[in-house]
C-alpha positions as CSV (number, residue, x, y, z in Angstrom):
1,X,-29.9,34.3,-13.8
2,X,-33.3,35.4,-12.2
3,X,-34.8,32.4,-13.9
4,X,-32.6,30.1,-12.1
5,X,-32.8,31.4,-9.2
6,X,-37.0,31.5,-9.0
7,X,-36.4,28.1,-10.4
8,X,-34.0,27.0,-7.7
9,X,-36.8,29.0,-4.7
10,X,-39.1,26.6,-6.2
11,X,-37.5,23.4,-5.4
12,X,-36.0,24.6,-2.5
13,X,-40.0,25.5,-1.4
14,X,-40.9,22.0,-2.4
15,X,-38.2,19.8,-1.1
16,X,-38.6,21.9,2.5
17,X,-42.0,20.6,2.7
18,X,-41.2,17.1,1.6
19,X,-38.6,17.5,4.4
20,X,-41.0,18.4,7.1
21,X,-44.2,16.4,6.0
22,X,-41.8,13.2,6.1
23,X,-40.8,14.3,9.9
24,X,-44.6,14.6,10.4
25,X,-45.9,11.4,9.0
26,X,-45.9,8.0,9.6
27,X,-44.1,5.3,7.2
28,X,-47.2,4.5,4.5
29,X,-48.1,0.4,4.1
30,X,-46.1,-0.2,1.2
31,X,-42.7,1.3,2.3
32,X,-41.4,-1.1,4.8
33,X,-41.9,-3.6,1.7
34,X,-39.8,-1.6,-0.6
35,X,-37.1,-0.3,1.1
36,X,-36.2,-3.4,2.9
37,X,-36.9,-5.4,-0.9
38,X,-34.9,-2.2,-2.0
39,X,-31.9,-3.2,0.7
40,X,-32.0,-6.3,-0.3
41,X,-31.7,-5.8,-4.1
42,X,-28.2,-4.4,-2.9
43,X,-27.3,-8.0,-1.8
44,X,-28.5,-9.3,-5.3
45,X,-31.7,-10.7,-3.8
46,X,-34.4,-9.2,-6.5
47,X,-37.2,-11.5,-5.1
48,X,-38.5,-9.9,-2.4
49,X,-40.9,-7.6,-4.4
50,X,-40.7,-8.2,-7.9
51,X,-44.1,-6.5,-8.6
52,X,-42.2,-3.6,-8.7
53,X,-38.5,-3.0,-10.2
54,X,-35.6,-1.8,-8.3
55,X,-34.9,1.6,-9.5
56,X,-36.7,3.5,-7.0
57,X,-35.8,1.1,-4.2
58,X,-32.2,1.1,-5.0
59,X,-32.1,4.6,-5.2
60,X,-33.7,5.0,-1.6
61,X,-31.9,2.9,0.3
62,X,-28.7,4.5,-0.3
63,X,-28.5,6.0,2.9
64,X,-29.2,2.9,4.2
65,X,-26.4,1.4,3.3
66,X,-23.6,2.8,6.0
67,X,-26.1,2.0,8.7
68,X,-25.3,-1.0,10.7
69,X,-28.8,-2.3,10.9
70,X,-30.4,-6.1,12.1
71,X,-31.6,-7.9,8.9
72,X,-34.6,-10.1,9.2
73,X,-33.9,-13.6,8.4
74,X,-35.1,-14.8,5.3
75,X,-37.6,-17.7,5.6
76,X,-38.8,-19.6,3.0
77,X,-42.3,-17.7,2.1
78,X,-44.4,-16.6,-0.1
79,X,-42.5,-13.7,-2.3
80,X,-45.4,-11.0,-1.0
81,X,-45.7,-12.7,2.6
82,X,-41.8,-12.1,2.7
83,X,-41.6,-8.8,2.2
84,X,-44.0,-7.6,4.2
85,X,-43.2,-9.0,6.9
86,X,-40.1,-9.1,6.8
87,X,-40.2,-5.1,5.8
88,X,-42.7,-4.6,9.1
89,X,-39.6,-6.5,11.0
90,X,-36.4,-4.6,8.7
91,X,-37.9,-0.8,10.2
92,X,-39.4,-1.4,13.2
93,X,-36.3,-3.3,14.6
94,X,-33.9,-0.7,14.2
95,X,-34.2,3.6,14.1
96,X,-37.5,3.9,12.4
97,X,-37.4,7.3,12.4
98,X,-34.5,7.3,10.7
99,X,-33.9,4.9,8.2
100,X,-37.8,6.2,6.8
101,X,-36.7,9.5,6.7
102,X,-33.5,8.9,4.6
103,X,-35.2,6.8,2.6
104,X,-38.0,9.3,1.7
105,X,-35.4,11.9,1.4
106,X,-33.5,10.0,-1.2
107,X,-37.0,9.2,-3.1
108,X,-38.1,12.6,-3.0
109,X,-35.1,13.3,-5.6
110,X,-37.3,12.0,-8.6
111,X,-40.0,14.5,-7.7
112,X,-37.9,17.3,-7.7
113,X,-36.3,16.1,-11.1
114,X,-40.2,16.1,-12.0
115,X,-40.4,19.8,-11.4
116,X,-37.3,20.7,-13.4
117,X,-38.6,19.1,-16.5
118,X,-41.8,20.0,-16.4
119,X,-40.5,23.8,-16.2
120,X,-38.1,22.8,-18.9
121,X,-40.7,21.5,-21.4
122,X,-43.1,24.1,-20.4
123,X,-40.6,26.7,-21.0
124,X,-39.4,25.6,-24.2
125,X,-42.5,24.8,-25.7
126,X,-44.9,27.9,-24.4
127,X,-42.4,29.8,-23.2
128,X,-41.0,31.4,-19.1
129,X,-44.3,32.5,-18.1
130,X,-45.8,29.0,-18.8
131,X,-42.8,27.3,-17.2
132,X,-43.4,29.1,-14.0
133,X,-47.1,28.1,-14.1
134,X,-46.4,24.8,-14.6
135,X,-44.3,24.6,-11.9
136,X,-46.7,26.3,-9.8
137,X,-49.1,24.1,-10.4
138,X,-46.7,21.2,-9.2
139,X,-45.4,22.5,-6.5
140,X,-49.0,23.3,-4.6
141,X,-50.9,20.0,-6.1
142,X,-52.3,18.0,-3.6
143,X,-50.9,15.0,-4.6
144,X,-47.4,15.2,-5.3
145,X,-47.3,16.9,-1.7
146,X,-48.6,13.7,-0.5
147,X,-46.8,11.6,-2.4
148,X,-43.9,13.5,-3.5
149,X,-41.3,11.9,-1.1
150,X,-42.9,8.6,-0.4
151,X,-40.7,5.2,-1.2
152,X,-43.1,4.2,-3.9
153,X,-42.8,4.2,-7.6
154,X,-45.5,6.7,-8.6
155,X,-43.4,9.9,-9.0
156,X,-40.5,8.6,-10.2
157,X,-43.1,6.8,-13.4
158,X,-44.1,10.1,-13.7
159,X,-40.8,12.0,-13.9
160,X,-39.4,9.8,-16.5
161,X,-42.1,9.3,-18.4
162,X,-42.8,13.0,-19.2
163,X,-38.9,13.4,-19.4
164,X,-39.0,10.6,-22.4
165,X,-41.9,12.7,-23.9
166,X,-40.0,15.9,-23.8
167,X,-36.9,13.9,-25.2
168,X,-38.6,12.6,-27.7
169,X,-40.2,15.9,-28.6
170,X,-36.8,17.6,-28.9
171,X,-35.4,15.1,-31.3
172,X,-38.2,15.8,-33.5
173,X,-37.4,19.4,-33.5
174,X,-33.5,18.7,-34.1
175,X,-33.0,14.7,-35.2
176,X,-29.5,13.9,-33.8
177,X,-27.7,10.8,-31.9
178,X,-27.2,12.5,-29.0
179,X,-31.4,13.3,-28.6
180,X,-32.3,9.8,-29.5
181,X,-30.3,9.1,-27.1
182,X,-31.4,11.0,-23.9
183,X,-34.7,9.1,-25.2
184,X,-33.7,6.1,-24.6
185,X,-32.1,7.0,-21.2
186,X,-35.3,8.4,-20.0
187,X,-37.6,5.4,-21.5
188,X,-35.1,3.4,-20.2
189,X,-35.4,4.9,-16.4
190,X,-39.3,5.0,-16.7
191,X,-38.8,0.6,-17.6
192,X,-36.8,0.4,-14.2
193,X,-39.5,2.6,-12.1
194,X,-42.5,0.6,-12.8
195,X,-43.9,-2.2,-14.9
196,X,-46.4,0.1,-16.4
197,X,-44.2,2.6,-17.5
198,X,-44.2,-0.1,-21.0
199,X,-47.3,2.2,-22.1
200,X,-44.2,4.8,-23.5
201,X,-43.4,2.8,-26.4
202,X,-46.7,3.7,-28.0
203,X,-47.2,7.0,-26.3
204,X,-43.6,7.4,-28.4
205,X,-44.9,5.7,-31.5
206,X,-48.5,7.6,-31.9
207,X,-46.3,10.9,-31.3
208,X,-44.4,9.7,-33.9
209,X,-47.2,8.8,-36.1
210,X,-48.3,12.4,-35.4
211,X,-45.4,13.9,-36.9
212,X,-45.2,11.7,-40.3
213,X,-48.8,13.5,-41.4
214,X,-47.9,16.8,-39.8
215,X,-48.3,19.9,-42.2
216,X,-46.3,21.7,-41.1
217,X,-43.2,21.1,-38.9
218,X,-40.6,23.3,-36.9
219,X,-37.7,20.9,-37.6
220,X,-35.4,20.2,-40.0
221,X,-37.0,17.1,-41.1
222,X,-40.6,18.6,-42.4
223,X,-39.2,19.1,-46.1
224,X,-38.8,14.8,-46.3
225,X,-41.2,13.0,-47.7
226,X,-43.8,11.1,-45.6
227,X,-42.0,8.0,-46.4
228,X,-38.2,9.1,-45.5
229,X,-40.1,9.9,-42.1
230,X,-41.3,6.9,-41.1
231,X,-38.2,5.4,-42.0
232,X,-36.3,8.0,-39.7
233,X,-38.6,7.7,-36.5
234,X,-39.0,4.1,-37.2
235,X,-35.3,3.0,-36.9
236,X,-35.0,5.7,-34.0
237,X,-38.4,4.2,-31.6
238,X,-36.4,0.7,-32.8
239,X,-32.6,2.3,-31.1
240,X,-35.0,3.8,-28.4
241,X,-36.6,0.5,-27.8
242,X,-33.1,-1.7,-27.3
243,X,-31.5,1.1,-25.8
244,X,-34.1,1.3,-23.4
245,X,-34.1,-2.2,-22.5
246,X,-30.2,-2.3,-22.4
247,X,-31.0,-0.1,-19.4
248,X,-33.7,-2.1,-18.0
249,X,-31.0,-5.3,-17.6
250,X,-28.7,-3.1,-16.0
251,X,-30.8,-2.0,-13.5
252,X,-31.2,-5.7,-12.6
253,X,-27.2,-5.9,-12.7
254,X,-27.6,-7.6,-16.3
255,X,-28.5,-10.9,-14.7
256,X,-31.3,-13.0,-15.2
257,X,-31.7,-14.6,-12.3
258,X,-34.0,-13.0,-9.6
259,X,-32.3,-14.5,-6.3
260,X,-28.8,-15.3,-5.8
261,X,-27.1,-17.9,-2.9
262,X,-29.6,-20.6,-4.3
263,X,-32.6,-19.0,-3.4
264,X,-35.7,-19.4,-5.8
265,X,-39.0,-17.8,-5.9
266,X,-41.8,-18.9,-4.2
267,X,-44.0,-19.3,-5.7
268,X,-42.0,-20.6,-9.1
269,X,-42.4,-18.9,-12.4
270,X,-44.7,-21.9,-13.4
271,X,-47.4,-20.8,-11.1
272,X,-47.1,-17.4,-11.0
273,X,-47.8,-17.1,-14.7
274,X,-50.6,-19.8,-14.8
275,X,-52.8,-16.7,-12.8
276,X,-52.7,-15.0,-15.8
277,X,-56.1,-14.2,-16.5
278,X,-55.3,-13.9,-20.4
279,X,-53.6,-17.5,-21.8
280,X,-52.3,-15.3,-25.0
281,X,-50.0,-12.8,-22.3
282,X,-49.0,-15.7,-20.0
283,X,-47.8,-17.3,-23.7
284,X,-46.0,-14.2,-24.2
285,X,-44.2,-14.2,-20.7
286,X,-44.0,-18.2,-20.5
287,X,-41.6,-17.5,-24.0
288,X,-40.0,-14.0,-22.8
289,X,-38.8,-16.2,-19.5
290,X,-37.7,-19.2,-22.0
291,X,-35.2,-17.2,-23.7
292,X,-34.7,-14.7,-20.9
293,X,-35.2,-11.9,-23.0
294,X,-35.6,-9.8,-19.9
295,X,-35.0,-10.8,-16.1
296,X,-36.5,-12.9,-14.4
297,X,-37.8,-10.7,-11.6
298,X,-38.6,-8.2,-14.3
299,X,-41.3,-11.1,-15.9
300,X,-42.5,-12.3,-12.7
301,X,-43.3,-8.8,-11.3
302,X,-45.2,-8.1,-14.8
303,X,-47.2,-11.5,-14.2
304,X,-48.5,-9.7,-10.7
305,X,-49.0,-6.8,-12.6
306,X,-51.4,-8.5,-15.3
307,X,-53.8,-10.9,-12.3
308,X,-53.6,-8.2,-9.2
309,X,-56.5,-6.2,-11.6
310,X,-58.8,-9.3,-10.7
311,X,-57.4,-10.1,-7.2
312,X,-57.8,-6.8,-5.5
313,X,-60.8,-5.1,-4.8
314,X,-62.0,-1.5,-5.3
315,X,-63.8,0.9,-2.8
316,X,-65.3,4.2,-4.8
317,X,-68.3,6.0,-3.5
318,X,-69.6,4.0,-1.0
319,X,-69.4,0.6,-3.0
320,X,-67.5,-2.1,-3.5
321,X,-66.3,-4.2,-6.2
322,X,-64.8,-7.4,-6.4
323,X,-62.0,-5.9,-9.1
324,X,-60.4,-3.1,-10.2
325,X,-62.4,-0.5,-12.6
326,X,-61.6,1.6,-15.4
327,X,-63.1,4.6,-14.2
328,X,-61.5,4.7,-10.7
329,X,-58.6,6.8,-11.6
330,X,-60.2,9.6,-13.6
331,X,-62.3,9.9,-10.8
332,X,-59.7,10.2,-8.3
333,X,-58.2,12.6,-10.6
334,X,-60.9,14.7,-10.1
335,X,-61.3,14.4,-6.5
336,X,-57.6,15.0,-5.5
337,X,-56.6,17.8,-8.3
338,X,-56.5,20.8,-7.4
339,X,-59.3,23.4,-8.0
340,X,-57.2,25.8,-9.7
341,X,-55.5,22.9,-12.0
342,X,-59.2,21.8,-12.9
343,X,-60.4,25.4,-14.1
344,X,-56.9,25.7,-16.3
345,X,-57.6,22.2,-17.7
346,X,-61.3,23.0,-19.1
347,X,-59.9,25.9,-20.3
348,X,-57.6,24.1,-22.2
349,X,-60.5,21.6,-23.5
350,X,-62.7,24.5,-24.1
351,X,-59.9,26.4,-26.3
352,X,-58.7,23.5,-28.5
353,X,-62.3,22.4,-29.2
354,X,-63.6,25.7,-30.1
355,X,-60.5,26.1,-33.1
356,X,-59.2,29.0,-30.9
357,X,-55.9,27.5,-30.6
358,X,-54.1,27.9,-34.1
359,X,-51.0,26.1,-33.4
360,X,-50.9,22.3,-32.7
361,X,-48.0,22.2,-30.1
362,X,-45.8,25.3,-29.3
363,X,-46.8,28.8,-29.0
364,X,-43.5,29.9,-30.2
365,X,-40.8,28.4,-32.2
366,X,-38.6,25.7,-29.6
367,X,-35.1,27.4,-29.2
């Protein structure tokens, strides 16, 4: 009982703050865009800002939805040009105050989430104390204050895909239906967060590949042969996989089509896959849109995703770049983590590299 309750003080801390830093801040660039795309995807319009999918949006415009609020006309522009503008017009013409802070308040819900299963995992793997310092750590980093309740899809990625890990982690220790699963719900949500969020499938299969050569294993499964393994994780990462796009397509209402009332994209899915930069992945997409193996808004976003690398540029350190590069974010990392998180992670380094660190997961046996 005392653990739930330190637990609950915890979130209770955190979401007070998210509360009173949303009251203190102005709406950031990219929310207008989402939640108004996000309202929209309510009306079965999933054009408006496809570079992103809907989970996150849809979640955080549920408050909006009682409101009787003035909707920009759409106009016949440029999918990004659209939403922008017409996001800038959706807030700022009606209680901005308001409709930003339900919003954020609705978002913020995946970043508490965050905390619970990082305690959860922490906890079950290295036991209370480590849970609680985990979700220390969380609650008084830097960044998730920041960006904790913003309507963007960075916490909600985050969330889900540590909650597939874990998921995945626990049906190793105990194989069962029901595990695999909670897998798939969770790889399923990270899918319908962000289009990055397709880097779980081989976070999930390396982990996998981990466990087939493992020496030793806590669960049931460590007296099968190497073979009978691979054949076990193998037809679960393939149930993960469909599962997980099952969930995907009903995000998008298990329709294809991005826009209804005979709207179309602008631009079409012609052009917006001929900027591309790779001819091999706009092949790939060109065929995934052919036999609409996923939506349509879903492919189009991930086309963005693949050319917006080249198209935007990067500030770091007083210079500029004409693209993105690969060591802005671990730099970032290091800037905006927190002092007390840095020390704890070269620990870490220092004790698995010196062989102090006998186990190669849990401290103590999962219960």
């Amino acid at each position: 009982m005392s653990v739930v309750a330190g637990v609950a003080g915890f979130i209770l801390l955190f979401a007070i703050h998210l509360s009173l830093i949303s009251r203190a801040n102005t709406v950031t660039w990219d929310e207008p865009d989402h939640i108004y795309s996000g309202y929209m995807s309510w009306h079965g319009d999933f054009g408006l800002n496809p570079e992103h999918p809907p989970l996150v949006k849809f979640v955080a415009t549920v408050p909006l939805l009682p409101m009787r609020l003035n909707v920009p006309e759409l106009q016949d522009r440029p999918y990004r040009l659209q939403a922008v503008l017409g996001g800038r017009d959706f807030i700022f013409h009606n209680d901005a105050d308001k409709m930003v802070f339900r919003a954020q308040m609705a978002a913020s819900i995946f970043t508490l989430l965050l905390l619970v299963i990082a305690f959860l995992a922490a906890r079950e793997m290295f036991g209370t104390s480590a849970g609680f310092l985990a979700l220390g750590l969380l609650v008084f980093d830097p960044t998730l204050l920041a960006h904790g309740a913003l309507v963007t899809t960075d916490a909600a990625q985050s969330c889900f895909l540590l909650a597939s890990i874990y998921a995945f982690y626990r049906y190793v220790q105990l194989p069962s239906a029901g595990r695999a699963g909670i897998t798939a719900l969770a790889a399923g949500l990270a899918l319908a967060s962000k289009h990055s969020a397709v880097l779980v499938f081989p976070m999930l299969l390396i982990l996998a590949g981990i466990e087939i050569f493992r020496r030793q294993s806590a669960d049931s499964g460590s007296q099968l042969s190497a073979g009978k393994r691979s054949a076990r994780y193998a037809t679960a990462l393939v149930i993960i996989g469909l599962m997980s796009v099952a969930i995907l397509w009903a995000a998008y209402g298990f329709r294809y089509v991005a826009r209804g009332n005979g709207l179309q994209l602008n631009p079409s899915m012609e052009a917006q896959l001929a900027k591309v930069p790779s001819p091999t992945q706009a092949k790939v997409l060109h065929e995934f849109a052919r036999f609409h193996l996923l939506p349509e808004s879903y492919i189009y976003g991930f086309a963005h995703v693949l050319f917006s690398a080249d198209d935007f540029n990067s500030y770091l350190f007083g210079k500029s770049y004409p693209h993105a590069v690969w060591f802005y974010f671990p730099v970032a990392m290091l800037v905006k983590s927190s002092l007390t998180f840095m020390i704890l992670l070269a620990i870490g380094v220092w004790v698995i590299a010196s062989g102090r660190l006998q186990k190669r997961r849990e401290v103590q046996p999962a219960t």
